[in-house]
C-alpha positions in Angstrom: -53.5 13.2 10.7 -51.7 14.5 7.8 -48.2 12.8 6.6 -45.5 14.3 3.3 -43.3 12.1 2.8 -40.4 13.8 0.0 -38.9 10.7 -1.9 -37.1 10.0 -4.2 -39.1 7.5 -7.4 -36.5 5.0 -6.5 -38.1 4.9 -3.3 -41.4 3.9 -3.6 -42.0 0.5 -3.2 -44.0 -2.1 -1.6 -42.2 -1.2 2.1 -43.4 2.4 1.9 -47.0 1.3 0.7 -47.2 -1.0 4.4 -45.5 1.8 6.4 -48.3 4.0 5.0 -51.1 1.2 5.7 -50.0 1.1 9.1 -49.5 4.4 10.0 -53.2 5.3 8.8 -54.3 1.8 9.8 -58.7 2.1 10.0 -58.8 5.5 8.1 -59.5 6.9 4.8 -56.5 8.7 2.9 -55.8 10.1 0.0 -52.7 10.0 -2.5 -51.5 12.8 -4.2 -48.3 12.8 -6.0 -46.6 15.7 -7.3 -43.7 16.9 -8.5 -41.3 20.3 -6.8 -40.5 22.8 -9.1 -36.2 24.3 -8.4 -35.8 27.1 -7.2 -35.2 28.9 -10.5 -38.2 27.4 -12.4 -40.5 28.6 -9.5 -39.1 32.4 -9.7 -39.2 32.5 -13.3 -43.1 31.3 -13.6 -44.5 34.6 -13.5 -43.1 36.5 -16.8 -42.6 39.7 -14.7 -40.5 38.3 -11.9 -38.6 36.7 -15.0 -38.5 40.1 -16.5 -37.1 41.9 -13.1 -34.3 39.0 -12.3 -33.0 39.2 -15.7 -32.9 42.9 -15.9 -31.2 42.6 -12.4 -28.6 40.1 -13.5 -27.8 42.2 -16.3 -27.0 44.9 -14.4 -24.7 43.7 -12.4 -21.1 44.4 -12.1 -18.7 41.8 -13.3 -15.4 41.0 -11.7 -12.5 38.9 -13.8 -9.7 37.2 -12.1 -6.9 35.2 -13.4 -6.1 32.3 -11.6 -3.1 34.2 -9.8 -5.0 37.4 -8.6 -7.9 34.8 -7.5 -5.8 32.7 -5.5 -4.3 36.4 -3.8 -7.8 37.8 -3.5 -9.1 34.3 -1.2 -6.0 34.8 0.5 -7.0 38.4 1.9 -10.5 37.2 2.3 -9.7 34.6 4.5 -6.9 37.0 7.0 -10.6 39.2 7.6 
């Protein structure tokens, strides 16, 4: 049987441990804790994905609004 619980450090204490010694009541386990990486941290770990998204952010277009031509532009987006 094989359990991941994702918690938050707050969360582990004594209750958790019992829930766990019951659950697995008569059998060996093991514990491993580990930390997630985000979502960015994990695509920029390998220098040449880093490389291609940052060359790809830097190509792309840019679009300025002032608060007025905003407000008119979410308006014709939401009529679609």
């Amino acid at each position: 049987m094989e359990a991941i619980f994702k918690i938050q450090p707050k969360e582990l204490d004594e209750k958790l441990f019992h829930q766990i010694k019951k659950m697995f009541e008569g059998k060996s386990v093991t514990i491993t804790i580990s930390t997630e990486m985000d979502e960015t941290e994990y695509l920029t770990a390998n220098p040449a994905n880093k490389k291609h998204l940052l060359e790809n952010i830097v190509s792309e277009p840019t679009v300025s609004f002032n608060a007025d031509e905003f407000e008119k532009h979410v308006e014709e987006l939401l009529k679609k």
